[in-house]
N, C-alpha and C positions, 0 to 999 in steps of 0.2 A: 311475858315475852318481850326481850327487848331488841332489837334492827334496826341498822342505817336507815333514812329514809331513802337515798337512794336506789339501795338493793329493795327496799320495796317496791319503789318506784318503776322497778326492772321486771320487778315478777306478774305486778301487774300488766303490764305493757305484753309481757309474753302471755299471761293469759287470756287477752283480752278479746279475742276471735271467738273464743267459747262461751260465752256472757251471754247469754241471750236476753234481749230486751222484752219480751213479749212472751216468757215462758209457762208452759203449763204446769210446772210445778215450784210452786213459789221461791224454795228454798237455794234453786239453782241460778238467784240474782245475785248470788255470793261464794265467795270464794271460800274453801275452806282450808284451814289451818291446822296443823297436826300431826303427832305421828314421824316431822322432820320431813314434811310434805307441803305445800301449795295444790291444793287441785281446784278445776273450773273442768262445765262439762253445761253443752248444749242439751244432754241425754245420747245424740248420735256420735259426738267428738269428747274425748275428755283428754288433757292437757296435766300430765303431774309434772310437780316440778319440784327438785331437791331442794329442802329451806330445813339446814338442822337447827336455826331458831323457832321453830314451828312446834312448840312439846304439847301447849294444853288446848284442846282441841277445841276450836272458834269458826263462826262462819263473820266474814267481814263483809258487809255491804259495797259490790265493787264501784256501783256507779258513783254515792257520796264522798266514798273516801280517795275514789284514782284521781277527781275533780279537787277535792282539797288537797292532795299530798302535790298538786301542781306548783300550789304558794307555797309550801313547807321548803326552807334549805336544804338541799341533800347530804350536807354534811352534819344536819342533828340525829340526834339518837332517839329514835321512836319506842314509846313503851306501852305496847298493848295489851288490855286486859279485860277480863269478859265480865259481866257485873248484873249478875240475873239473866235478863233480856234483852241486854244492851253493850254493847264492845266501848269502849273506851280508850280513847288515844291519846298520848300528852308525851311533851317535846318540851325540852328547856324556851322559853320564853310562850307557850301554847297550845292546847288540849282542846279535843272533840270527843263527843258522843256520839252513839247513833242509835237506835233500834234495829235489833238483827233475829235471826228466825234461828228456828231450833234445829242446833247440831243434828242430830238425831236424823232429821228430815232429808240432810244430804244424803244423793245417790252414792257411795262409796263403793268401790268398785271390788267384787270379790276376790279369791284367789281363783285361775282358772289352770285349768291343767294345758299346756302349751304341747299343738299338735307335729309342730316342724319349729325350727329357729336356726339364722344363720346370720355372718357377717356379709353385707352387701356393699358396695362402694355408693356412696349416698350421693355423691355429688353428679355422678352418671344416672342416677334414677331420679334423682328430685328432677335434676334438669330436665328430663324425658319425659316424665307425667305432668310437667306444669309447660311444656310445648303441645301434650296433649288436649289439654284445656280445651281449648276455644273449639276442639271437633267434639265436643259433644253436644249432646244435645239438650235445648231449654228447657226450664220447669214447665211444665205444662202451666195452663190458663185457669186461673181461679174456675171450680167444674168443671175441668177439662179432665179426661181420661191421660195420664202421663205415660211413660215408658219408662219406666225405675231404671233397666239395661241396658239402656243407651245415654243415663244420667249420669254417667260415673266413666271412671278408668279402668279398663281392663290390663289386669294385671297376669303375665302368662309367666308363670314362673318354673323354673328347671334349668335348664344348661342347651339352650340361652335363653336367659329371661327379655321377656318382649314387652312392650307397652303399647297399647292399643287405644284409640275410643274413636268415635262414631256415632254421628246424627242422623243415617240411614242416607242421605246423598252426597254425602263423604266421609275420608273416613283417615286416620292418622294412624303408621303402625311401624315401628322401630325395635328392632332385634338391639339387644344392650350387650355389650363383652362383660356379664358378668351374669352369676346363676347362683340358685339356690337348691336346698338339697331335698327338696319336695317338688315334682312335676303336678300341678293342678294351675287351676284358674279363678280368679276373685275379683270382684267388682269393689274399688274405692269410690266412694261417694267424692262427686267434683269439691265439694266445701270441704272436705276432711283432706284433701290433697294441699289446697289453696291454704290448708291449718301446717300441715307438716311442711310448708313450703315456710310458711313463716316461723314457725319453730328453728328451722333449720337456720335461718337468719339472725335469729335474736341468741343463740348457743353459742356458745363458745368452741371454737377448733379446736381439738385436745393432740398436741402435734406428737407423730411416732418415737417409739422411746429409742426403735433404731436409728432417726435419721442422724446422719453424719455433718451435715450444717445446717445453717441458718434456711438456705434455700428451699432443702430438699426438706424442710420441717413447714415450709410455706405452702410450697406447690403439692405437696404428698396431700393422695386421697383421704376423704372424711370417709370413715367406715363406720355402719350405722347397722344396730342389729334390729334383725327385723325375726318377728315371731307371730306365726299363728294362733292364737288362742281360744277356748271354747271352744261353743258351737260355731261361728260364726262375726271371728273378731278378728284385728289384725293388730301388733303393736311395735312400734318401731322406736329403739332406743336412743339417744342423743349422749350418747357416752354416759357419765355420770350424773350429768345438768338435768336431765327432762327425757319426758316419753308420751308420747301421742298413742291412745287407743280409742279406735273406731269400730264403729259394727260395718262392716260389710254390707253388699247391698244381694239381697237374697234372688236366684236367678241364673237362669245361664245365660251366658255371654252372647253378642249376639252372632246371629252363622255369618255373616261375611265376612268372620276371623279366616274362613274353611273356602273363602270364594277370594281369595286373592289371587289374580290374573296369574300363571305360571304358560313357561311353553313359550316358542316365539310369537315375535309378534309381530300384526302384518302391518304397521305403521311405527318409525321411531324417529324424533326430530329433537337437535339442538339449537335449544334459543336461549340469546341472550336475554336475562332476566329482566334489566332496565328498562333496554328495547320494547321488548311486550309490555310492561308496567305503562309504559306510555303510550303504548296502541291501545291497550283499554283504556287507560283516563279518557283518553279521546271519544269512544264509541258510548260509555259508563251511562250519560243522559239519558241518550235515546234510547238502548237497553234498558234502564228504568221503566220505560213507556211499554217495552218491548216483552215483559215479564221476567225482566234482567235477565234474558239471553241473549248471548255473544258468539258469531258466526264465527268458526273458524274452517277457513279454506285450502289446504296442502296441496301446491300445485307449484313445480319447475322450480325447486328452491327456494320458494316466497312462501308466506304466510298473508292471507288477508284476513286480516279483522274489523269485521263490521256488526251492526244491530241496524233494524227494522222496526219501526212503530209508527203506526197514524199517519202513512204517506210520508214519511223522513227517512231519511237513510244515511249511514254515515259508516267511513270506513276507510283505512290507516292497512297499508303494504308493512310486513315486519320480512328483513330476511334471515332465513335461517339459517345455520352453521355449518349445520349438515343434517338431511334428509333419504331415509331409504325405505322402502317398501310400498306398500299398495297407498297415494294418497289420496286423502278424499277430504270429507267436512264433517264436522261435527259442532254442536251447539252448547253450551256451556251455562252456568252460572257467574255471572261479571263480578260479582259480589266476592265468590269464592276463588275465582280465579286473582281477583284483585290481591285480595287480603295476602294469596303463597308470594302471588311475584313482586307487590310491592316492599318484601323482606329481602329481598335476594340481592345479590350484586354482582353474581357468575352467570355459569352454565348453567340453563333447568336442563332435563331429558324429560320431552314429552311421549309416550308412550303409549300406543293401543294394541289392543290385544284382541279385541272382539268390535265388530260391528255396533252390538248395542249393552258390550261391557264396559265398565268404570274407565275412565284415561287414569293412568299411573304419571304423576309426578314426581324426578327424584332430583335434589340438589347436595353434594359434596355427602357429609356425614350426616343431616338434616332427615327426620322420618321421611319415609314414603308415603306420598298422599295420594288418594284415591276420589274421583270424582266424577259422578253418575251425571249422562249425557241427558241434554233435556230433549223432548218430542218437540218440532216444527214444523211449521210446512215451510219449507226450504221454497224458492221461483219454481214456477211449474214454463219450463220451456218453453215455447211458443210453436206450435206445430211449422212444419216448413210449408211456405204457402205452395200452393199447386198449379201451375200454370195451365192456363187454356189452352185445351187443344185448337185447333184450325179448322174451320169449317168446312167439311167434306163437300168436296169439289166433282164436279158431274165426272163421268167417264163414260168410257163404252160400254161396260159393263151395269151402270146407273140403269133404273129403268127407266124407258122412257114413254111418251106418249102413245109410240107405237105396240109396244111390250102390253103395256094398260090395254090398247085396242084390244090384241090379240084375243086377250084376258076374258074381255067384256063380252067380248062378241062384234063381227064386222056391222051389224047392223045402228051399232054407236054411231050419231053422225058428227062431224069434226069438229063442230064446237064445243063439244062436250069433251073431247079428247083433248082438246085444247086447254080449257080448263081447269082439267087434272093433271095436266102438264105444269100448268105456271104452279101450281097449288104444291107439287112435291117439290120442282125447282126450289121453292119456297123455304121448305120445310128444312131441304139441306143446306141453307144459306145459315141457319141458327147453331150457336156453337153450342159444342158438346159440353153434356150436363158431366159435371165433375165431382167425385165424391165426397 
C-alpha cells in the first residue's frame, strides 16, 4: 500500500476519538486497513472512513505511528506493508517497524438490514445535539448506580424532528424544521454525538451540483444521510468521505419529554440577558454558601435577586421589560441560571406555568430550557405585634365594696369590706392579658 503522508496524517486525526487507550479488547489500539476502508471503533462508536489505498488488509498501531508520522514530511510517499506480525513503514530518506495484532481480531462491522434512512440537513442537527450537551446528565461515580436515559441525546424523530436531553433538574428541548420518514424515538450516547460532531469538522463539504454560484455552493446546507440499522444502531453518512456508527442507548426516553409546561401561564417576564448575568455574578458567592440558590422576587416591574447563607445576605434590583400575571418568587439553581444567561445578549422570556412547575426559558431561535425550582424556606414574616389594651377603669357598673357587702352578708364588719375593696381596685389596675 502506498499514501501521501499526509492524507494519512488526516485519517488518523479523523479517527482519533475512537482509539481507546484502555481497551478491553486488545485489537481495537489499531486502526484497520482494508477493503478501501480506514475503520477505528471504541466497541460503542465506530468511525469508517473512505481510503481506496487501503487493498490488503492490516491493523496499524495508532498511538506509535500518529506519534511518528508527526516528524515524517507530508509531502513523502509512504509505503506500508504487513510482514508476519509486524507493519512496516518506509519513506524516501526513513522506515519504521512496529508490532501489530491480528487482523482477524478486529471487530468489523457486519451487514445490517437498515430499518428507516433519510436525507437530513446536518448542519441544523449537529448544531442542535452538541447545544444539547452540557443538559445532560454526568457518568455516574465510580459504584455508583448511573442513569444510562438521561446520559445521552434524545432524538425525536418524524415531521418535526426534535432534540431533547436532560439531567432530571433541567432539561434542553428544540423542535428542528426538518424531519425524517420514521416517527420513533432513540437515545445517542453524549460521546458518540461529541464523535459525529468532530467527523462533521474534519469532512469535507461536498457543494450542491445545483447551486448557481460560488455563494450559494458556500452557504447551501450539508445534507447528511442518516439510517437506522439493526436492532439497535444508528449510522449517519458524511457524503462519500466517512460514516459514524453507534449502538444506541437501550431504554425509553425519559417522561418529561410528555411533561412540558403547555396552557397559559400565570407568570411571564422579559429580561435583559446581560442585566441578569450581572445580578447573579453579584449574589453567585453567597449562593454557594446557600446551596446555590438564588431568590428571585417579581414585584411592580423589578426583579430582585438575591442568596442567603450563614447570616449574609446580598442582593441586586434587575428591571424588567415587561411583566404580566400573578407575580411571586421562586428559588433557582445560580449555577444553571448562570451558565443560559451568561450566553445571551438579547431578550430572555421567563416563564411559569405552575407553582411548583419547571420555569421555561426561551431566547430568539436558541432551545427551550427548562428548570426545576428548588425547596426553601423563604423570611417567615414577623407576626404584627399586638398592642395593649388599657387597663379597665372602675365604673358604676364595677363592683364595689358595697355589692361584695351585700354578697357576704351585712354582718361583714368594714374593715373587711374595705379590704376587699383595695384588693379588686387592685386587680383592675393590671393590663389585659393579650394573646
Amino acid at each position: 500500500m502506498e499514501i501521501r503522508v499526509s492524507k494519512l496524517q488526516e485519517i488518523m486525526e479523523l479517527l482519533k476519538p475512537v482509539v481507546p487507550k484502555n481497551p478491553t479488547l486488545k485489537a481495537v489500539v489499531c486502526v484497520y486497513l482494508g477493503e478501501g476502508k480506514a475503520v477505528a471503533t471504541d466497541l460503542e462508536t465506530m468511525i469508517i472512513a473512505n481510503l481506496p489505498e487501503a487493498k490488503e488488509p492490516m491493523l496499524l498501531p495508532y498511538s506509535a505511528i500518529s506519534a511518528m508520522l508527526k516528524f515524517v514530511p507530508g509531502i513523502k510517499l509512504l509505503k506500508i506493508e504487513l510482514k508476519g506480525r509486524a507493519v512496516s513503514l518506509s519513506w524516501e530518506g526513513g522506515s519504521a517497524s512496529y508490532p501489530t495484532e491480528d487482523v482477524a481480531n478486529f471487530p468489523i462491522m457486519p451487514e445490517l438490514a437498515t430499518k428507516a434512512e433519510g436525507l437530513i440537513d446536518g448542519d441544523t442537527l449537529l448544531a442542535a445535539m452538541q447545544t444539547a450537551l452540557p443538559y445532560v446528565a454526568p457518568p455516574p461515580a465510580k459504584g455508583a448506580a448511573g442513569r444510562p436515559t438521561l446520559e445521552g441525546i434524545t432524538l425525536v424523530l418524524g415531521n418535526p424532528t426534535e432534540v431533547a436531553a436532560g439531567d432530571g433538574f433541567r432539561a434542553s428541548i428544540q423542535a428542528l424544521g426538518i424531519s425524517f420518514p420514521l416517527e420513533t424515538k432513540v437515545i445517542l450516547p453524549s460521546h458518540s454525538v461529541a464523535i459525529m460532531q468532530h467527523v462533521f469538522k474534519k469532512t469535507p463539504r461536498t457543494p450542491p451540483t445545483n447551486a448557481g454560484s460560488l455563494v450559494q455552493a458556500v452557504t447551501a446546507k450539508r445534507n447528511l444521510r442518516m439510517a437506522l440499522i439493526g436492532d439497535n444502531k444508528l449510522r449517519l453518512d458524511y457524503g462519500t468521505s466517512a460514516s459514524v456508527v453507534m449502538n444506541l442507548i437501550v431504554g425509553e426516553p425519559p417522561k418529561w419529554l410528555t411533561l412540558v409546561p403547555t396552557g397559559d401561564p400565570i407568570m411571564q417576564s422579559d429580561l435583559f440577558a446581560p442585566q441578569m448575568a450581572a445580578a447573579l455574578k453579584r449574589v453567585q458567592a453567597i449562593a454557594k454558601d446557600g446551596n446555590d440558590a438564588v431568590r428571585l422576587e417579581f414585584a411592580e416591574g423589578k426583579l430582585k435577586v438575591s442568596a442567603v447563607a450563614k447570616d449574609q445576605e446580598v442582593s441586586s434590583i434587575v428591571e424588567t421589560i415587561h411583566t404580566q400575571g400573578e407575580q411571586g418568587r421562586v428559588a433557582l439553581n445560580v449555577k444553571y441560571l448562570l451558565e443560559y444567561f451568561s450566553e445571551k445578549q438579547g431578550i430572555v422570556t421567563f416563564t411559569r406555568f405552575t407553582e411548583n412547575g419547571p420555569i421555561v426559558l426561551e431566547y430568539m431561535k436558541t432551545p427551550k430550557v427548562l428548570i426545576m425550582p428548588m425547596k426553601i424556606e423563604w423570611e417567615v414574616t414577623p407576626p404584627e405585634e399586638v398592642k395593649e389594651e388599657p387597663a379597665v377603669e372602675a365604673t358604676e357598673e364595677t363592683p364595689t365594696a358595697e355589692t361584695e357587702e351585700e354578697t357576704t352578708g351585712e354582718d361583714e364588719n368594714e374593715a373587711t369590706a374595705e379590704e376587699e375593696s383595695a384588693e379588686e381596685t387592685e386587680a383592675t389596675e393590671e393590663p389585659a392579658a393579650t394573646e
